[in-house]
N, C-alpha and C positions, 0 to 999 in steps of 0.2 A: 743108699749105698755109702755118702759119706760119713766119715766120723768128725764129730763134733771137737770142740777146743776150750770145753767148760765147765773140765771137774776137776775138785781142785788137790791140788798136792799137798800135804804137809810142810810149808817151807823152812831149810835150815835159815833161821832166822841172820844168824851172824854172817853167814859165808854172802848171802845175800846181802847184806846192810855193807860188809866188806867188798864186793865186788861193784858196786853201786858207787864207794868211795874212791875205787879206782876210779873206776870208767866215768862218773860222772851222768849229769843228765844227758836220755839219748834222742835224737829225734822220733818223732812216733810212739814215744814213749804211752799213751794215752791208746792207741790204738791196739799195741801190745797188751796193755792189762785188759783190755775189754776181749779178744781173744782168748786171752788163757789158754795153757796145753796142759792135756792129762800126762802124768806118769805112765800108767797101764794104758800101752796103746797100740798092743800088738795086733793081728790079725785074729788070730786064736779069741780073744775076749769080748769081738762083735762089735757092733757101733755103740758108740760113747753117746750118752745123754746128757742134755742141760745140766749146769750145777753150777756154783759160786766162781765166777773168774778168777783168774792169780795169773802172775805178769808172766812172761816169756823168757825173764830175767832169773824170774826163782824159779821158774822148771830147770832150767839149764845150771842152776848151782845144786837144784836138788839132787839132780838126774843125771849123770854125764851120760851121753849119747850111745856109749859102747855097753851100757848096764842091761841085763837080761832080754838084749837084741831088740831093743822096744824097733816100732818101725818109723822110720823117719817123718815131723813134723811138715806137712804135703800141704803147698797150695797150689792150685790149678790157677791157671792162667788162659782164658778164653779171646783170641782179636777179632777183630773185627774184618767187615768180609763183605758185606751184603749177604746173599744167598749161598756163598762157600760157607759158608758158616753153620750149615746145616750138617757138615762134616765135622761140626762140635759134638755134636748126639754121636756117630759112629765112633769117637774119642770115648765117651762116655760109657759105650758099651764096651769097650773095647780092656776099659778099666774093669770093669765090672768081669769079663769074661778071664784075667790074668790077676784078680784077686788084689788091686790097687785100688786106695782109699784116700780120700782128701780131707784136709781140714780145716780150708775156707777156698773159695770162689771168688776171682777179680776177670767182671766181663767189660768187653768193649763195645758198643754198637750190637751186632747181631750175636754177636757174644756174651753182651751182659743180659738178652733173649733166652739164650738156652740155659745159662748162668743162672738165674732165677728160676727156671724151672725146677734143674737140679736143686739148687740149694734149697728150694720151696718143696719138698719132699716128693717130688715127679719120679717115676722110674722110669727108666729108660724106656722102655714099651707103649709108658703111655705117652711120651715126649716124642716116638716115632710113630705115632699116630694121629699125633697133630699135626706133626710138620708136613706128614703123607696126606693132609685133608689143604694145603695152603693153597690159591690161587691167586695167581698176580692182582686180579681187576679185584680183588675184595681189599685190597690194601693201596691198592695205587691208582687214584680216582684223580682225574686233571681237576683245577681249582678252575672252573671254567669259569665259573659267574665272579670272580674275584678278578680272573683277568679281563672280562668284559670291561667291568668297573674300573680298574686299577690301572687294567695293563702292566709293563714295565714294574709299576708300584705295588703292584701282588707280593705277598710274602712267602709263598710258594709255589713250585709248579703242582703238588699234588696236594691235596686236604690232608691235612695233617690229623684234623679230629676224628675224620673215619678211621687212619694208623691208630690213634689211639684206642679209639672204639674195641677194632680188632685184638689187641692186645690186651685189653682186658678182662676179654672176653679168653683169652688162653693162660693170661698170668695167673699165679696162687693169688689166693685173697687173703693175703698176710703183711704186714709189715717188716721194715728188718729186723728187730729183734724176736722175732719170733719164727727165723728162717733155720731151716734143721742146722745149717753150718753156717758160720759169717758168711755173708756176701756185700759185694762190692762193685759197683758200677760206674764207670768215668764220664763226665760230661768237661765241656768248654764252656766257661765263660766269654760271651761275644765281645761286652764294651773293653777287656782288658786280656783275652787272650789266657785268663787261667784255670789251670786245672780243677776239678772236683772231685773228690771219691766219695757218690754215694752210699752212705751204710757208716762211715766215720764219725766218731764225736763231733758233732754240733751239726750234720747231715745225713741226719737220719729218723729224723720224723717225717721223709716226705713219702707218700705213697708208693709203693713199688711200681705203680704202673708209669706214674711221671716220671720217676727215676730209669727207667729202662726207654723211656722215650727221649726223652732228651739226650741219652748215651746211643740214639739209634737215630736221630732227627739229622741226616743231611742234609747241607749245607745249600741252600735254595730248591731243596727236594720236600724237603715238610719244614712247616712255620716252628721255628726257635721255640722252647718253652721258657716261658714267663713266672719268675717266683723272684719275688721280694727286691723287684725292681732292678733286676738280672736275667738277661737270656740266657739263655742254654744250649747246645748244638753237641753234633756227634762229638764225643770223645777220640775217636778216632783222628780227628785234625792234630789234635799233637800226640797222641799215644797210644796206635794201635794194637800193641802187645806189652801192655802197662810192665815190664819187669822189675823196672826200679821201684815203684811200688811194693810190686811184690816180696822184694828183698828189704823192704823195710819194716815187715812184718817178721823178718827174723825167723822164714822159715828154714829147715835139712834140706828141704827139696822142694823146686819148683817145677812144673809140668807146666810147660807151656805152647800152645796152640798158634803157629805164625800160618794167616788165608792170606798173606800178600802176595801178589805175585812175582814168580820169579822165570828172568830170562834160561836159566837153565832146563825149565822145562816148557811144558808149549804153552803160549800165551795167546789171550782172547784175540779176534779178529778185529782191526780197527775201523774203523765206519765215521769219513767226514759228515760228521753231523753236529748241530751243535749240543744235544746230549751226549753223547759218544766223546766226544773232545774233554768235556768235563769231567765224566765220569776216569775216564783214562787219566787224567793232568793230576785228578785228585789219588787215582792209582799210582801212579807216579813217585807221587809226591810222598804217598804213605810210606811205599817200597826202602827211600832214601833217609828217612824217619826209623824204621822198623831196622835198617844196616846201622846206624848208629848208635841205636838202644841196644841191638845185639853185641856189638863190637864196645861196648859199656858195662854189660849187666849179665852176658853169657859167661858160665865158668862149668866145674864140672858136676857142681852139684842141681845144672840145670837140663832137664833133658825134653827136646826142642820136637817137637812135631810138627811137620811142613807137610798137609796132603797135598799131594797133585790136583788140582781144581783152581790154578790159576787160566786155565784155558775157559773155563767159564768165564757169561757173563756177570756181573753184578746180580743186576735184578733174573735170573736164569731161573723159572720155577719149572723147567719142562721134565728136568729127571731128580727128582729130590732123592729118591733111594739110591741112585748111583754117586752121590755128593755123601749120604752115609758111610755106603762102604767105603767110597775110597780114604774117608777118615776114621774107618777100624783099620783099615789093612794098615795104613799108615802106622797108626799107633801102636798094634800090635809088633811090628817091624821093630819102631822106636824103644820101647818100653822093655821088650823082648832084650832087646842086646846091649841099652844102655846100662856104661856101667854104676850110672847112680840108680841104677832103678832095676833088672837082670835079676839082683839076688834077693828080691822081692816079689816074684813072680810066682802064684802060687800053682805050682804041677799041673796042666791040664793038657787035652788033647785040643787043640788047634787045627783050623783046617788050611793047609800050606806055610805050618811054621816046623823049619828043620828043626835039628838039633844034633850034634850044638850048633844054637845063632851064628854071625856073621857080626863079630864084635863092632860097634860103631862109635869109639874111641876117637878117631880120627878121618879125615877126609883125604882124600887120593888128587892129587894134582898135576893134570898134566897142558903142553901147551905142542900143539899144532906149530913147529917151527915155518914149514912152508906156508903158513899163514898167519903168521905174527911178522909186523911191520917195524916192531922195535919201539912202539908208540911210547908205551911208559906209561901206561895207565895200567895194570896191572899191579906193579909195584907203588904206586901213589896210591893206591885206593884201600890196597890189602894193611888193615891192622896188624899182621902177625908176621909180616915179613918172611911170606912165602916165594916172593917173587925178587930177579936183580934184573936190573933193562939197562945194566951197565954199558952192554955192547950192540951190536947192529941188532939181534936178537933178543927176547927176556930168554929168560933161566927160570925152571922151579930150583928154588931153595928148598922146600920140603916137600918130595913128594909125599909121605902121607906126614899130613897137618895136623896134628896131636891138639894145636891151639886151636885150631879155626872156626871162627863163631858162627859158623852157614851160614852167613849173609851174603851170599852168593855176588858181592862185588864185581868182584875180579872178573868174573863172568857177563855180568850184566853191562860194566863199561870198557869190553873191551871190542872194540871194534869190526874185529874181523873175525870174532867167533873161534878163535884160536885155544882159546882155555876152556879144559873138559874138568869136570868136578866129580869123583866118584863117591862111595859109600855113602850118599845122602840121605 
């Protein structure tokens, strides 16, 4: 389904060598030329094949953006989730069903999973007939003889190398340069806390299946991967909806996939255990993570998909087809009305899509006066300044929030449940 980023344009030579003397050298400059965008990139002319890269630089001086309605340079954006994440594939269909195409791939965790399928030339049919064959006990084996041995000093609760095993046994048997579109996969580095993206200059010869496991290897869940005397762990600890990233690839448009959970909708059941604690803290923690990247990197050339699946658990394999759909309906919804993305929708019949949509421009804001305390944490937390807690009560400032990045703040740390969120 997706279109490629690697045929090359004729570049005006000057306007480029002239724009280059403005602006100077840019970050990621390196990653930009290895991408490349085509000129012809409409819907109409089918997916784009491999050919000689050219920078991001010289499309955009060859090309200006409003010329022969090319359709916007798309990168998908996949987070992480555990097993919400299987509401990646119902995303994927969901593109597929409203005539949306991408032109590179950045996954996180169970996201840079589905992320490599797609980019590894999977369709969607055959990626939902894997994920309908998954069962817990084939991936999630206790490291029993390691803790007999070890104890405390085991490197995992679960065997890491059967996850592997598993995985490679569902991943393409390809490298990255030879993936239908870029792709791209985050990992952590443990001894110093920094980032990696898989698939970048000078990170990308390593096998796709190491690469999706170290982006997927939680944090005393499976053993760290080990290369070149560096561990590796989920990417999700510092970026589970990589967008910064994404924007430094310099694309029109970003789609991006947020499985964090949010208190505006229902959330998983909590269970004093010490799994359950961890797994929660580290939820937590992504949530708070995921509001600040938002409230950063959100603007309106980004159009944000949040399925309802934070009421699931993590590791949840009991209804994988209901975790699908609720990430088409979703998207469909998103995709449907957003307006970066609305007038690229190609004509179809949908089943419970109105029309006309239900524009999703902005968010609705309201606040329960008989149950707000006055706290001030609504206005402390909100980036866009929707809220005043000047007096015994808050105030919305804007009931529909034109700015507001869904990072559902305001909601989540407000105490007494007093602020409702609509058009989400």
């Amino acid at each position: 389904m997706g279109t490629n980023l690697r045929t090359r344009v004729p570049p005006l030579k000057s306007a480029v060598r002239n724009a280059r003397e403005v602006e100077g050298p840019r970050r990621g400059s390196r990653i930009r030329e290895a991408l490349g965008w085509r000129r012809s990139g409409d819907r109409a002319q089918g997916p784009m094949k491999y050919s000689t890269p050219m920078s991001v630089d010289s499309h955009a001086a060859a090309l200006p953006s409003f010329v022969n309605h090319r359709r916007p340079r798309t990168v998908l954006v996949l987070g992480g989730g555990g097993m919400r994440g299987m509401a990646h594939v119902g995303v994927l269909r969901a593109m597929e069903t409203l005539g949306l195409s991408y032109d590179a791939i950045i996954g996180t965790s169970i996201g840079s999973l589905v992320g490599a399928m797609a980019a590894g030339g999977y369709s969607v049919e055959r990626m939902e007939k894997i994920i309908g064959g998954l069962h817990r006990e084939d991936y999630f084996r206790l490291n029993v003889i390691k803790f007999l041995l070890k104890g405390i000093r085991a490197p995992s609760l679960y065997r890491g190398d059967l996850f592997r095993q598993r995985l490679a046994e569902i991943l393409p048997d390809t490298q990255f340069a030879n993936m239908r579109v870029p792709f791209y996969c985050n990992a952590v580095r443990l001894e110093n806390g920094a980032s990696v993206f898989w698939g970048t200059p000078g990170f990308d010869k390593i096998p796709l299946v190491d690469a999706v496991y170290s982006s997927c290897a939680l944090p005393a869940i499976f053993e760290p991967y080990e290369r070149d005397g560096w561990h590796y762990m989920d990417g999700g600890i510092v970026d589970p909806v990589p967008l910064r990233f994404a924007k430094s690839l310099r694309p029109e448009l970003v789609i991006a996939v947020d499985l964090s959970i949010k208190s505006t909708y229902k959330t998983p059941n909590y269970k004093s255990r010490v799994a359950s604690t961890m797994f929660r803290a580290f939820e937590i923690a992504e949530e708070v993570i995921v509001e600040q990247s938002l409230h950063m990197h959100m603007d309106y050339n980004t159009a944000l998909i949040q399925p309802k699946v934070g009421h699931l658990a993590r590791f949840d394999f009991d209804d994988v087809a209901d975790i699908v759909q609720r990430g088409y309906d979703e998207a469909i919804r998103v995709l449907s009305s957003h307006a970066s993305t609305r007038d690229w929708v190609v004509p179809s019949d949908v089943a419970g899509l109105a029309c006309p949509v239900t524009p999703r421009d902005f968010v609705s804001v309201r606040i329960d006066p008989e149950a707000c305390i006055g706290c001030g944490m609504c206005e402390a937390v909100c980036e866009t300044e929707a809220f005043s807690a000047r007096g015994e009560k808050a105030t919305v400032r804007k009931l529909s929030n034109y700015e507001c990045s869904r990072d559902h703040a305001c909601a989540r740390n407000c105490p007494t449940g007093a602020i409702r969120l609509g058009n989400l």
